[in-house]
C-alpha positions in Angstrom: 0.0 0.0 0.0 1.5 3.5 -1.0 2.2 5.9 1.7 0.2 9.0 1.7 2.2 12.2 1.6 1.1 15.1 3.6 0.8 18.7 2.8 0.0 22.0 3.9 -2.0 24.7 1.8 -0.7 28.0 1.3 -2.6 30.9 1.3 -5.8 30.4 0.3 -7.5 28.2 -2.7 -8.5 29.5 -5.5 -11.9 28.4 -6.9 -13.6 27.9 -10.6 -14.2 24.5 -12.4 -11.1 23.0 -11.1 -10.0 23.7 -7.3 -6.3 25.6 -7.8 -4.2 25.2 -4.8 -0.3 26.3 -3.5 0.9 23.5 -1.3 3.9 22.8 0.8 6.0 20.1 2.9 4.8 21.1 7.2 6.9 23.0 8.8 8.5 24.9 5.6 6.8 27.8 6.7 9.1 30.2 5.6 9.9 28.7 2.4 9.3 30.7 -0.3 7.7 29.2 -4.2 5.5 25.5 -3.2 3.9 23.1 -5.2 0.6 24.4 -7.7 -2.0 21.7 -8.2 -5.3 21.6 -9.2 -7.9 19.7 -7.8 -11.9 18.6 -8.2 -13.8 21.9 -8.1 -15.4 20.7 -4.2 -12.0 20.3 -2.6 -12.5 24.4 -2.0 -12.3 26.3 0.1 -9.3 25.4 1.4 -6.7 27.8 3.6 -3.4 27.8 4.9 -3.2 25.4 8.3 -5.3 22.8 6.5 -3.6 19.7 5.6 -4.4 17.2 3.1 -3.0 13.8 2.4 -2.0 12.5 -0.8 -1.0 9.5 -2.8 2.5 10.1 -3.8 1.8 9.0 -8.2 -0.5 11.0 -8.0 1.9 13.9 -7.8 4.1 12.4 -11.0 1.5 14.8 -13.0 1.6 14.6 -17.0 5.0 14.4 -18.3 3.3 16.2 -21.9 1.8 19.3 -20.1 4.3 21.9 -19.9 2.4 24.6 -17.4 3.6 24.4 -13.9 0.8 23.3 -12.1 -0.3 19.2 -11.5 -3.4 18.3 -12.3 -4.6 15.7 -9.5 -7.3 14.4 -11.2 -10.5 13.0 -9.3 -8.8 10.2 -8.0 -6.7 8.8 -6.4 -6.6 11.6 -4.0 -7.1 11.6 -0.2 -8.2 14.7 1.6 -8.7 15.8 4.9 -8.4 18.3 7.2 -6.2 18.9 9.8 -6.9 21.2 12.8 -4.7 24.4 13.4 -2.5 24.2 16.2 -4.5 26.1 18.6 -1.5 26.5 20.9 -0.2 29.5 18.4 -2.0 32.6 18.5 0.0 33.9 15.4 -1.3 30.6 13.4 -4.9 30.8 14.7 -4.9 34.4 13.5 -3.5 33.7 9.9 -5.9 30.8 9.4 -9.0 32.3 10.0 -7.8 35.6 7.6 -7.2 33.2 5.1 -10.2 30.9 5.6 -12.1 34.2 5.1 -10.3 35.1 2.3 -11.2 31.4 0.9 -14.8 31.6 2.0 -15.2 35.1 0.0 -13.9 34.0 -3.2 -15.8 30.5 -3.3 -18.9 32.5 -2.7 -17.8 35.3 -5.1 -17.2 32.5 -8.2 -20.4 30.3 -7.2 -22.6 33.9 -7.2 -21.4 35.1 -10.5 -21.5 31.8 -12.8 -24.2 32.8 -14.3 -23.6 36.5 -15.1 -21.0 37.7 -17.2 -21.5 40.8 -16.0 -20.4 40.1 -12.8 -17.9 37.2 -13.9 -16.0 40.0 -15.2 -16.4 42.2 -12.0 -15.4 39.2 -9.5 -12.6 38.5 -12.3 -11.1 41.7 -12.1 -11.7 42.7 -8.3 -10.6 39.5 -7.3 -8.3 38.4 -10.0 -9.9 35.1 -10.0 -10.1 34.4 -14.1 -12.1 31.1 -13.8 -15.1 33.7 -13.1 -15.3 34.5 -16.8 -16.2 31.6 -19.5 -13.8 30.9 -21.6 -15.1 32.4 -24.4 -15.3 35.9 -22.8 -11.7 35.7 -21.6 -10.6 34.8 -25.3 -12.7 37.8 -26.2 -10.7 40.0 -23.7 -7.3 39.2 -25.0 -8.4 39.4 -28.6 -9.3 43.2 -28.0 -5.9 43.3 -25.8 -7.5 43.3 -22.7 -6.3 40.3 -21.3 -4.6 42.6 -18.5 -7.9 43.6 -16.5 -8.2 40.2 -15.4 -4.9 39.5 -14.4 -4.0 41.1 -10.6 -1.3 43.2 -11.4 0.2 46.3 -9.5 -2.2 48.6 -11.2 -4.7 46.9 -9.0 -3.2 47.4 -6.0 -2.1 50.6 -6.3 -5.6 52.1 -7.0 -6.9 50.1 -4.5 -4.2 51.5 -2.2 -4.6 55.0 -3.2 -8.2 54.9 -3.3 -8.5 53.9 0.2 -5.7 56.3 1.6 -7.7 59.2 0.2 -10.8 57.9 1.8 -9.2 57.8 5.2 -7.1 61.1 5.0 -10.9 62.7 4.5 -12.5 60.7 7.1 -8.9 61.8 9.0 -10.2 65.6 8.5 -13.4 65.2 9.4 -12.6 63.5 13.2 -9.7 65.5 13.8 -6.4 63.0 13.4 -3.3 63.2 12.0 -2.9 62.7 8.1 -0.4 60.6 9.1 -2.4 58.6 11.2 -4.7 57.9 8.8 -1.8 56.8 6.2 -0.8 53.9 8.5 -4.0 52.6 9.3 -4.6 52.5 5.2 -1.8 50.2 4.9 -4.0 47.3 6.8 -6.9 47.2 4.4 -3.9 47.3 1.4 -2.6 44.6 2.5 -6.4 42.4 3.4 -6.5 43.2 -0.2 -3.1 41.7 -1.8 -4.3 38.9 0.4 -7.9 38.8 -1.3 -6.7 38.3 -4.6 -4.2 36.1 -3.6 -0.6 38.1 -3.1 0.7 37.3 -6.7 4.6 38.8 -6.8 3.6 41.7 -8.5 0.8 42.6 -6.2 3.1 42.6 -3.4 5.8 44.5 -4.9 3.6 47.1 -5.7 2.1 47.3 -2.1 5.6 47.4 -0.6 6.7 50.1 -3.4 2.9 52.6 -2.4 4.0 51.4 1.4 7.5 53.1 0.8 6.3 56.1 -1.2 3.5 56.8 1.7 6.4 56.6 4.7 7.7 58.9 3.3 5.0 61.0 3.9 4.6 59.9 7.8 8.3 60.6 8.5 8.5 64.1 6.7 
């Protein structure tokens, strides 16, 4: 009998008609990169502190497909959940940001499947692509729009600025610091490279709006 090889999710899932996932050895915590797979559509929502057991050829993937992600299949794959270790605050805190985070985008996807109109808003908001059929995605990049539905630092950095100017008015209105209110707008920023599921560009663009705005807070 093979031995089952356990894993531990990373960040959150990523839903649509196949269940995309990040995963990684226990204990690698810091590690950076992990292993993409993608997985029957129910396996999600999954978040970082779950655990899910595997049969090791099912890893082996195809040897023809050339994108860097394994497709699992439906079988034979074993999953279960594992619960957090409650004896760590910091890990009890993570998990249940990013089982939120998981729980949003499942319901975002399942809510829009059959509206294009607001495929292409949870698509883009979200950066979750499955949202939009295929045929509307092909449709995108044929008019060279491919871009909107693909997080990228633009994102982020309206996002950012969009909320800092929010808070420096609400900052006004209450009486605090401008500077205040550009620290406390770094929290949402980063909930929201989070939410649509921290690609590298995402958080160098954070960190570079992060850099620009302490600027600001240390004169």
């Amino acid at each position: 009998m093979n031995e089952l090889r356990i894993f531990e999710v990373v960040g959150a899932s990523e839903p649509g008609p196949r269940c995309h996932l990040t995963l990684r050895e226990p204990g690698l915590r810091w590690a950076t990169g992990g292993l993409r797979v993608s997985a029957p559509p129910e396996v999600c929502p999954l978040a970082a502190g779950d655990q899910i057991a595997l049969l090791p050829h099912s890893l082996e993937g195809d040897p023809l497909d050339d994108r860097d992600e394994i497709d699992l299949g439906r079988a034979p794959v074993v999953w279960r959940r594992v619960d957090v270790d409650v004896r760590s605050p910091g890990a009890r805190l993570r998990h249940r940001y990013w089982s939120w985070v998981a729980r949003l985008r499942q319901r975002a996807w399942e809510q829009s499947r059959d509206d294009a109109a607001s495929g292409l808003a949870v698509a883009i908001g979200l950066g979750l692509r499955d949202a939009l059929a295929p045929t509307h995605r092909s449709r995108l990049r044929s008019a060279g729009l491919g871009h909107l539905v693909a997080v990228s630092g633009m994102h982020v950095a309206v996002a950012g600025l969009w909320l800092l100017a929010l808070l420096r008015r609400l900052a006004a209105i209450i009486g605090v610091s401008p500077r205040v209110a550009t620290v406390i707008a770094w929290l949402p920023l980063w909930a929201y490279v989070g939410l649509v599921g921290a690609p590298a560009s995402a958080v160098r663009a954070a960190l570079m709006l992060m850099a620009i705005e302490l600027s600001v807070v240390v004169g």
